[in-house]
C-alpha positions in Angstrom: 21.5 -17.0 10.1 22.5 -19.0 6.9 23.2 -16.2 4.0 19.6 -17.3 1.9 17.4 -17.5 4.5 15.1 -14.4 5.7 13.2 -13.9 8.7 10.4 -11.4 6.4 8.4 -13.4 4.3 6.6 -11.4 1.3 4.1 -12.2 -1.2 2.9 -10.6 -4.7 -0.4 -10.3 -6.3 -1.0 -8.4 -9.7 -5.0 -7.5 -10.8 -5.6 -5.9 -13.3 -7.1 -2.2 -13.1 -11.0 -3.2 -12.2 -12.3 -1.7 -9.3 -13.6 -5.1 -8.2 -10.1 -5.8 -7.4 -9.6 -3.4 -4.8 -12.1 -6.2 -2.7 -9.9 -8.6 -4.0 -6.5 -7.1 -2.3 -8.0 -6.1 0.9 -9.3 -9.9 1.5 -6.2 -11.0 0.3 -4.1 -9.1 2.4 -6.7 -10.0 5.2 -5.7 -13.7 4.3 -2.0 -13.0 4.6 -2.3 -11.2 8.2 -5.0 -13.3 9.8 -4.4 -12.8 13.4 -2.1 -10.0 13.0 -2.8 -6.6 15.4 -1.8 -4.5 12.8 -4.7 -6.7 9.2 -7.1 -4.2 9.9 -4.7 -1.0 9.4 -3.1 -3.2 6.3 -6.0 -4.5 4.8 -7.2 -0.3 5.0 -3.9 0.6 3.9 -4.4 -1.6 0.6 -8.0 -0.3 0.0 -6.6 2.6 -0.3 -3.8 2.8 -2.2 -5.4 -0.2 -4.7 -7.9 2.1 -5.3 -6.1 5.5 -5.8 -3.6 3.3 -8.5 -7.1 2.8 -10.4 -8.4 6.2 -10.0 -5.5 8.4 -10.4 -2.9 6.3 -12.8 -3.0 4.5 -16.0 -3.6 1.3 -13.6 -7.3 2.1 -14.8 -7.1 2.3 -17.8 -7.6 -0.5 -20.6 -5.1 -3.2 -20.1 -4.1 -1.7 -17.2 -3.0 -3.4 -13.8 -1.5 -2.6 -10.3 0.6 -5.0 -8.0 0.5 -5.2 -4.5 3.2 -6.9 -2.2 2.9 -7.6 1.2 6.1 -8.2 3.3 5.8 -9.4 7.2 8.5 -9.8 9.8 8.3 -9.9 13.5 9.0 -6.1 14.0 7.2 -4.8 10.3 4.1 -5.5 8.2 4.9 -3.3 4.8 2.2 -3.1 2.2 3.5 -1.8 -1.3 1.2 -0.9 -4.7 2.7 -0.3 -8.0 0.4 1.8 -10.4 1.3 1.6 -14.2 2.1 5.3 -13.7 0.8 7.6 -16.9 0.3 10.8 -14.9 3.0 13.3 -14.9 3.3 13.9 -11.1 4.4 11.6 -8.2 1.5 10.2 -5.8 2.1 12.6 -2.3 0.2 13.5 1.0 -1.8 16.8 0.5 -3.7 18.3 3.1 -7.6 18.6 2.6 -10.8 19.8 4.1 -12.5 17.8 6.1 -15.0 18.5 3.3 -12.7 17.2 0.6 -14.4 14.5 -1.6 -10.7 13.9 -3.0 -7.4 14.7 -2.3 -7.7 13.2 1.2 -6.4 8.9 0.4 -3.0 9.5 1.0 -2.9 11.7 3.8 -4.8 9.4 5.9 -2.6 6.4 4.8 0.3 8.4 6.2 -1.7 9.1 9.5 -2.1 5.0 9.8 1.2 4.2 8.8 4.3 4.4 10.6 6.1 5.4 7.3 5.2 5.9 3.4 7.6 6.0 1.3 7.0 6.8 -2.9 9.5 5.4 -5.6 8.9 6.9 -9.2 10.1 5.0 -12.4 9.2 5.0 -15.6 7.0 2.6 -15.5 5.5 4.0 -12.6 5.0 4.3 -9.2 5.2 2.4 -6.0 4.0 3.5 -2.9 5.0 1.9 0.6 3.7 2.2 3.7 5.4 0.4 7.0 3.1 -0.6 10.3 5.5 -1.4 13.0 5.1 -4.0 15.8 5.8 -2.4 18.5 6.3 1.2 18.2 3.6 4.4 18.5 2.5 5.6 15.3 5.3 8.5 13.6 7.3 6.6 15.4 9.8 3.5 14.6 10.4 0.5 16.0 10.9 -0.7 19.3 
C-alpha cells in the first residue's frame, strides 16, 4: 500500500447545538452507510450521542455546536461526536432502571457497540463508539 493512501474513508459534519440537528446526523450518517449491515445500529448510535452532546454539554447552549465523524473500513464502521464540553465530568455508562427517564443513552450505546471509547480535552469531549464487521457484539473483530 502506497504510504498516503488508506483503505478507511471518513467524513466530518459540524451542526450547531439545535435539536433539529440530531435528524440531520442520523440521515446523514444513513447517507454515508447506505447498504451497510451495521446504518441502522450507526445511524442509532449518532441519535444518541448527537443528542446527549445537546442535552448534557455546552453543545446546547447559545453558539454552541457538536461534530460528528464517521469513519468506514471493511472490518469497522466508527461513529465519533465531539460536544463543546462545559460540564465538569466526563460522559460514561451508568446503569439505570428500566424506569429511568435519563441516565440510560450511553449505556445502551455501549450495549450496540462493539467498543466506546471517551477522550476529554479542554475543549471537550469526544465519544467513539466502534461496530465491527464481522465479529459478535463485546467482541472484536474477526
Amino acid at each position: 500500500m502506497h504510504e498516503y493512501t488508506s483503505t478507511a474513508r471518513v467524513w466530518g459534519l459540524s451542526c450547531p447545538g439545535f435539536p433539529e440537528e440530531v435528524s440531520r446526523a442520523r440521515r446523514w450518517t444513513r447517507d454515508i452507510l447506505r447498504g451497510s449491515p451495521l446504518a441502522e445500529d450507526a445511524e442509532l448510535i449518532v441519535s444518541e450521542l448527537s443528542a446527549n452532546a445537546i442535552l448534557h454539554t455546552a453543545s446546547g447552549r447559545e453558539y454552541g455546536s457538536f461534530h460528528l465523524a464517521v469513519a468506514v473500513s471493511a472490518q469497522v464502521v466508527a461513529v465519533s461526536v465531539t460536544d463543546d464540553g462545559g460540564t465538569d465530568t466526563a460522559p460514561k455508562v451508568e446503569h439505570q432502571d428500566q424506569d429511568a427517564e435519563h441516565g440510560r443513552g450511553l449505556g445502551m450505546v455501549s450495549a450496540i457497540a462493539h467498543r466506546v471509547v471517551v477522550h476529554d480535552t479542554d475543549q471537550g469531549h469526544t465519544v467513539t463508539a466502534e461496530l465491527y464487521a464481522d465479529a459478535r457484539r463485546g467482541g472484536h473483530p474477526c
